[in-house]
C-alpha positions in Angstrom: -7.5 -22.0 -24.0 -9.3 -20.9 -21.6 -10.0 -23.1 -18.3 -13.6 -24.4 -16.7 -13.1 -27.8 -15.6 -14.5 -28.0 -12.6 -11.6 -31.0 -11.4 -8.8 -27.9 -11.8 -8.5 -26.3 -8.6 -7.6 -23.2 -7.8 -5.2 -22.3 -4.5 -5.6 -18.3 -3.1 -2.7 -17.9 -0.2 -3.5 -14.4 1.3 -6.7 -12.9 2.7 -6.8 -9.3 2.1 -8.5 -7.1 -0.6 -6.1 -9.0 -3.4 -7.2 -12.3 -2.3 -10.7 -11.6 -2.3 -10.6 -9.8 -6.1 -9.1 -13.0 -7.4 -12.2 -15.1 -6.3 -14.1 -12.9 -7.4 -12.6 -12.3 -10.9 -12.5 -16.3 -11.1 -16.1 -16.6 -10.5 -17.1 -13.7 -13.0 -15.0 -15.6 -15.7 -17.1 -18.8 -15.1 -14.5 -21.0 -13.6 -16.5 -23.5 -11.7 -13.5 -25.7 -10.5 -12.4 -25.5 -6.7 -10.9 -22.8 -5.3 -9.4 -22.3 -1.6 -8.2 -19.1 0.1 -6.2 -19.3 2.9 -6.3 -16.5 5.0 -3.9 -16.0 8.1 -6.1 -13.7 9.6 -9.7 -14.9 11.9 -11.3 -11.8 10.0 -13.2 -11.9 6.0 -10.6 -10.0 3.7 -11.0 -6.6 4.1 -9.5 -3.5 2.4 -6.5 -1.7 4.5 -6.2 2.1 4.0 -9.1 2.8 5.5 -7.6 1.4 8.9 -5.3 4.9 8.6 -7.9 7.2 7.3 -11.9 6.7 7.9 -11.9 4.3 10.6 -9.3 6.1 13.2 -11.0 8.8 11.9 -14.4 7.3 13.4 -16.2 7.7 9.6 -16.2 3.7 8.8 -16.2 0.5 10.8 -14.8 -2.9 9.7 -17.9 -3.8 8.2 -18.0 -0.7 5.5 -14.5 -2.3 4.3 -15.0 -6.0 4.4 -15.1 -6.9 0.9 -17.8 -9.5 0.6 -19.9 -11.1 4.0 -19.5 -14.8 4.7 -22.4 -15.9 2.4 -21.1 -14.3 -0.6 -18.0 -17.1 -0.5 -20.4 -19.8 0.3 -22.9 -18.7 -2.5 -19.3 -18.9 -4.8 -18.8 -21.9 -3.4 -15.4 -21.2 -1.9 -13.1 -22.8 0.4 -12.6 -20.3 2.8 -9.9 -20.9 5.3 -9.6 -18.2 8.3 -6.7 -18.1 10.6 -4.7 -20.2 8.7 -1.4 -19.6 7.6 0.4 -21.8 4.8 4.1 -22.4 6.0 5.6 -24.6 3.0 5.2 -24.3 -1.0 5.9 -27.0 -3.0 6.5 -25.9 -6.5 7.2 -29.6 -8.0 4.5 -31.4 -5.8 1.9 -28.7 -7.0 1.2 -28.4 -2.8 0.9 -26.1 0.0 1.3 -27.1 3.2 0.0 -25.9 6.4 1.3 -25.7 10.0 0.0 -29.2 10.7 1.2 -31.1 8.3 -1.6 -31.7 6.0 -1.2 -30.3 2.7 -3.4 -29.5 -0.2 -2.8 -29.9 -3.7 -3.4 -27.1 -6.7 -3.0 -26.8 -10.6 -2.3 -23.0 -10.2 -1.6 -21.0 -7.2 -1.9 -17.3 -6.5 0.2 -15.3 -4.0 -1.2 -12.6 -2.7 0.8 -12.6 0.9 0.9 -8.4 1.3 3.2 -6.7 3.8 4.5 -6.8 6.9 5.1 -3.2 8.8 9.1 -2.9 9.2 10.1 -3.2 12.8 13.1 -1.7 13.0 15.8 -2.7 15.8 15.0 0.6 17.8 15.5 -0.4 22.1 12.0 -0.9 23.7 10.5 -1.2 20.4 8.3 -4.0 21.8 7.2 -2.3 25.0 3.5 -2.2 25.8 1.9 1.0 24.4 4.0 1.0 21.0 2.1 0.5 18.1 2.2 -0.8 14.4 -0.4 -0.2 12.1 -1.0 -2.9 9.1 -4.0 -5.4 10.9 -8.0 -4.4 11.9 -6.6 -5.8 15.4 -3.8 -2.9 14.9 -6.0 -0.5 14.1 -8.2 -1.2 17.4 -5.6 -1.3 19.9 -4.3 2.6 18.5 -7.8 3.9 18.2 -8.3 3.0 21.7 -5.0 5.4 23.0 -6.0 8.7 20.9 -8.1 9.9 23.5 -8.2 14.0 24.1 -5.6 15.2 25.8 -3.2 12.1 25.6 0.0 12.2 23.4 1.1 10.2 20.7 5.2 10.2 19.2 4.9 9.0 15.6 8.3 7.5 14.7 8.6 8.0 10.0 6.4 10.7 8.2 5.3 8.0 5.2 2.1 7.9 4.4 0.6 5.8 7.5 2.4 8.1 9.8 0.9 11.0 8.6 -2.5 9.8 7.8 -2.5 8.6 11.5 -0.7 11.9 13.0 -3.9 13.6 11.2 -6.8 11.7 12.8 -4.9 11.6 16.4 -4.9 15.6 16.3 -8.5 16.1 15.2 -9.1 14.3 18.0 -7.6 16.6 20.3 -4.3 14.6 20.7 -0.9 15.8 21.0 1.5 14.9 18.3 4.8 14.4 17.8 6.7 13.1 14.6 10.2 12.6 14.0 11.8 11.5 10.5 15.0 10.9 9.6 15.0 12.7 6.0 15.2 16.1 5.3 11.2 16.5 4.8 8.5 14.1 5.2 7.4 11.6 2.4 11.0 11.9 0.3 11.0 8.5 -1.0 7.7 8.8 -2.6 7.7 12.8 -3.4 11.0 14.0 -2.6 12.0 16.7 -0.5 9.9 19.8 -3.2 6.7 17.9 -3.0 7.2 16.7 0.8 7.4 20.6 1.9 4.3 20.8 1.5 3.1 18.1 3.5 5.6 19.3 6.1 3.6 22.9 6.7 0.3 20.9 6.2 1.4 19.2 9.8 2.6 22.4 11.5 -0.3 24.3 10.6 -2.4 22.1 12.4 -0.5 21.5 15.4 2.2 18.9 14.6 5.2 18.7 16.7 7.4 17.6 13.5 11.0 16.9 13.6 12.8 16.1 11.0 16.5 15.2 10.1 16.0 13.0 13.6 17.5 10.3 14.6 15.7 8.1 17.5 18.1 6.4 19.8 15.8 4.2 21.5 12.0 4.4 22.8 12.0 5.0 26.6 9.9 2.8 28.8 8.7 2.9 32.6 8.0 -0.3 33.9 7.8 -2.0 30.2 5.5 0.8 28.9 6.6 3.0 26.5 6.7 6.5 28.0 8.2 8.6 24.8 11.5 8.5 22.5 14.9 9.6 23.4 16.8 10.8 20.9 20.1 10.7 19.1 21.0 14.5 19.8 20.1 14.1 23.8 16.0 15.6 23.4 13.6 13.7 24.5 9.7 13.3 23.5 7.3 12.5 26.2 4.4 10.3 24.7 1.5 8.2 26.0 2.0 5.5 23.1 4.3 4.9 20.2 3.8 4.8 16.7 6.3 3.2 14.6 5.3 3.8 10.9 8.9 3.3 8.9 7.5 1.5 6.0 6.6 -2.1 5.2 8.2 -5.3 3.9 6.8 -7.4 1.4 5.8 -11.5 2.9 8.3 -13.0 0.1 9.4 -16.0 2.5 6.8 -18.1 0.4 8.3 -17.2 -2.9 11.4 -17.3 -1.9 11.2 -20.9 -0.3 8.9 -22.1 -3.3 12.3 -21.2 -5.5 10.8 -18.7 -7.8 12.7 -15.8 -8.8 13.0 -12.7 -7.0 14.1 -9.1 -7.3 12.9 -5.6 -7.6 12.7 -6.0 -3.8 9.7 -8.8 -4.7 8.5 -11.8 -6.6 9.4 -11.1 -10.6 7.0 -11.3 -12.6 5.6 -10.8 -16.3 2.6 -8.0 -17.4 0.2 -11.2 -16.9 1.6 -11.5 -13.7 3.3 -15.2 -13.9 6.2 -16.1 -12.2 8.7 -18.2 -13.1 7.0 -20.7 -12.3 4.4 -21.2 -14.9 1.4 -22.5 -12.5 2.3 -20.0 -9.8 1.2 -16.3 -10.1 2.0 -13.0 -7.9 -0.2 -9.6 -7.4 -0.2 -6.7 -4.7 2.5 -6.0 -2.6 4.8 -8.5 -3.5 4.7 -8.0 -6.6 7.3 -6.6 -9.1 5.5 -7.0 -12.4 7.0 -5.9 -15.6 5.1 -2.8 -16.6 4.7 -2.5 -20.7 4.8 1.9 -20.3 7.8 2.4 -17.9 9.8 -0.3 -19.5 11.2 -1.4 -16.3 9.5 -3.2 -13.4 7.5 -2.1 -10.8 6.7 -2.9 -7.6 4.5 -0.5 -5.5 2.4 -1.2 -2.1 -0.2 0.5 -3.4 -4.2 -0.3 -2.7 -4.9 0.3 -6.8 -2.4 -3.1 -7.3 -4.7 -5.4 -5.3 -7.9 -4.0 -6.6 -6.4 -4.3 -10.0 -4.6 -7.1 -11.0 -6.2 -10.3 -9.4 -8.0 -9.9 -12.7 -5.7 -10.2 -15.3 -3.7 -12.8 -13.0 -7.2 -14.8 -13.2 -7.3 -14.5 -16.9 -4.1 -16.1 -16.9 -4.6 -18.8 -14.7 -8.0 -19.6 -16.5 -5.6 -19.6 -19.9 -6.3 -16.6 -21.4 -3.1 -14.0 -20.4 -4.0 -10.2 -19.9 -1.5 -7.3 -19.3 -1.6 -5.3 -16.4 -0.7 -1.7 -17.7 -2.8 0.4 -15.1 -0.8 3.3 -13.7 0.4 3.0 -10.4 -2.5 5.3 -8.1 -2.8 6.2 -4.7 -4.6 9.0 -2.0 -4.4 10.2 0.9 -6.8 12.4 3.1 -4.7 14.4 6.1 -6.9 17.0 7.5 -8.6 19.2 4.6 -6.2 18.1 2.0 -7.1 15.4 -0.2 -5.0 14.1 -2.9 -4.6 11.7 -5.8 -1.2 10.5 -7.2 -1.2 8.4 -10.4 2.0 7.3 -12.4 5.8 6.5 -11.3 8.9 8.8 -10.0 11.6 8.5 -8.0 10.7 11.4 -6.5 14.2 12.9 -7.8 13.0 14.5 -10.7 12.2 17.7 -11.9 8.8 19.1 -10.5 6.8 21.5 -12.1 3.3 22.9 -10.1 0.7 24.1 -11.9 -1.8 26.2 -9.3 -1.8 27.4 -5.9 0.7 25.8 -3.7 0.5 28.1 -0.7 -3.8 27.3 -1.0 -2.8 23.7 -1.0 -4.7 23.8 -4.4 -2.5 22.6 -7.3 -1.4 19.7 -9.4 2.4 18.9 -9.2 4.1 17.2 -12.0 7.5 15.2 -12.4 9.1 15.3 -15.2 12.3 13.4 -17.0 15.1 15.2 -18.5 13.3 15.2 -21.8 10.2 16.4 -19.9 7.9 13.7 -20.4 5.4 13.7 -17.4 6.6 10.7 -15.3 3.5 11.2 -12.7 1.1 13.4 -11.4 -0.4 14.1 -7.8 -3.4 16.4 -7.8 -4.0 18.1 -4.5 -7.9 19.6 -3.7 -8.2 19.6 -7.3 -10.3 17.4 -9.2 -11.6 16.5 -12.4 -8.2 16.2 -13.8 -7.1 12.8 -13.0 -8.0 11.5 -16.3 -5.9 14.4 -18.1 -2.7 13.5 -15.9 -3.2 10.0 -17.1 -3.5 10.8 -20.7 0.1 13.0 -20.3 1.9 10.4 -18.9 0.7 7.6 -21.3 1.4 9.5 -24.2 5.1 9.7 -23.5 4.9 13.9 -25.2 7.7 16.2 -24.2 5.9 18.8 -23.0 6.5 22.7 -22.7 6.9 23.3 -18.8 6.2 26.7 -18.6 2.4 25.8 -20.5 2.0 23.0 -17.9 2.6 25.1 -14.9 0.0 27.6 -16.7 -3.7 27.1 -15.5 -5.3 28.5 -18.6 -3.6 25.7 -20.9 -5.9 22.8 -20.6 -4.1 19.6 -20.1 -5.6 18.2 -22.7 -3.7 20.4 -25.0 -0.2 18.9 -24.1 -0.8 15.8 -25.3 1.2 14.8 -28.2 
């Protein structure tokens, strides 16, 4: 049955893009009952990537990726709390309570608490001039040291390193990037896929080192003055950049007693917990997925877009599925991309175009060779026949993948 009585309220504990999509989907589904988002941060929910791409980039400011102004939550009549964090669930109480001891009471909750970026235990690692990147506030503080001319060691060659090792040299900065694993991006593309991205940031100027080990960040006078590494080099830098991945805010879950795993909070395709009143999307996340048969968890911007929808529907009473494909981009200098499915990045990958041109799509396969995921790469228009492939679970021939003049369409099963 579904829910619209307006003396149910409604409790939202994270104020990024996933918390903002839930009000919204609320709203659209005519719940007229109370709803509160808490929001740690003194800033309107506001989407992420761009923090990485367009803004350091100097294409969008905060205001192009806030997701709705301040009247837009009075006009939905929400309870909009900025800077304040929740530090206590109580699952049996039905309450959340706050730093100051007040609590307040809901009939279902929603978690949407995002990441954290890892900090490893690296010496000097919280000098002055080293840099993380998952806040606005983040973002500000490193757009203000990739000046022209300075330098800028990026420590992990994921996605937010490289996204940020782009924008710092088309601004005339010196980079440098070290990564531990044999190419950049293995865990998401392996080491085939990731040799690509690897001559993407030569070409344009990268310093990239890889298979490195950093022994500690140097400082001078508690500034961070480059990295010193575990085979005796050295990298001189201006400021620091340590982009080695993120960790998902579970300590809420975790405390609230609700099952975890997956390397997140477990939940169904509706997105429940196991708590019955107490739902999970985004980051945390790791949401049993009806295609891949397994669950998923991915810190990917598609999942908070996504499914604060279907966790509303289930909240309100009427339980949805989330089956979208896991999807993400990435723009690094004149390469844009799409990837949309799931892989270990272990597989078999078949291209199908010009890899040198850094025009193609890549596929990974399973030993049965059913298309597992797709990434297309300055080629468009095809997005929606990698997502037919992989849903329709077809062995395909590889040779007529990797063949240009065999429309995708005709591999479908």
């Amino acid at each position: 049955m579904t829910i619209m009585a307006s003396s149910i309220t409604i409790v939202i504990i994270g104020g990024g893009l996933a918390g903002a999509k839930a009000v919204e989907a609320l709203r659209d589904r005519d719940f007229d009952g109370r709803i509160t988002l808490f929001a740690e941060e003194e800033r309107l929910p506001y989407e992420r990537p761009p923090l990485s791409k367009e803004y350091l980039a100097g294409k969008k400011s905060l205001t192009d990726f806030t997701v709705h102004d301040s009247d837009w939550y009075d006009d939905h009549n929400v309870d909009l709390r900025l800077g304040s964090r929740v530090s206590a669930v109580n699952a049996g109480e039905h309450t959340v309570a706050l730093p100051d001891g007040t609590t307040v009471r809901y009939d279902k909750l929603l978690l949407a608490t995002g990441s954290s970026s890892r900090r490893p235990p690296i010496p000097g690692s919280d000098a002055e001039s080293v840099h993380y990147l998952r806040t606005y506030e983040d973002a500000v503080a490193l757009n203000s040291v990739l000046t022209e001319g300075s330098s800028l060691a990026v420590v992990g060659a994921g996605w937010i390193g490289l996204e940020v090792a782009a924008a710092a040299r088309q601004r005339g900065v010196d980079v440098t990037v070290v990564e531990s694993a044999k190419q950049p991006l293995v865990a998401a593309l392996g080491e085939t896929v990731g040799e690509v991205f690897a001559g993407l940031h030569r070409d344009h100027g990268v310093d990239l080192r890889l298979e490195a080990q950093v022994e500690e960040i140097t400082t001078t006078g508690g500034k961070a003055t480059g990295l010193k590494m575990r085979d005796g080099s050295a990298v001189a830098a201006d400021a620091v950049l340590v982009a080695v991945g993120a960790t998902p805010n579970v300590e809420l879950a975790e405390q609230a007693g609700l099952a975890m795993g997956s390397g997140g909070v477990l939940v169904d395709t509706s997105l429940r917990t196991s708590d019955p009143d107490i739902y999970a999307v985004g980051d945390i996340a790791a949401a049993e997925h009806p295609l891949f048969g397994g669950r998923i968890r991915t810190e990917h911007w598609a999942n908070a877009l996504k499914q604060p929808a279907v966790a509303a529907a289930g909240m309100l009473g009427s339980p949805g599925e989330h089956d979208e494909l896991p999807y993400f981009f990435t723009d690094q200098y004149d390469l844009g991309m799409e990837y949309v499915g799931h892989a270990s990045g272990s597989e078999r990958v078949v291209f199908r175009g010009d890899v040198a041109a850094r025009e193609f799509v890549a596929f990974w396969l399973d030993p049965e060779s059913r298309v597992l995921a797709g990434m297309n790469v300055n080629i468009w228009d095809v997005l929606d026949d990698v997502k037919a492939l992989i849903r329709s679970g077809a062995s395909v021939d590889p040779d007529r993948l990797a063949d240009p003049e065999t429309p995708l369409a005709e591999l479908v099963g």
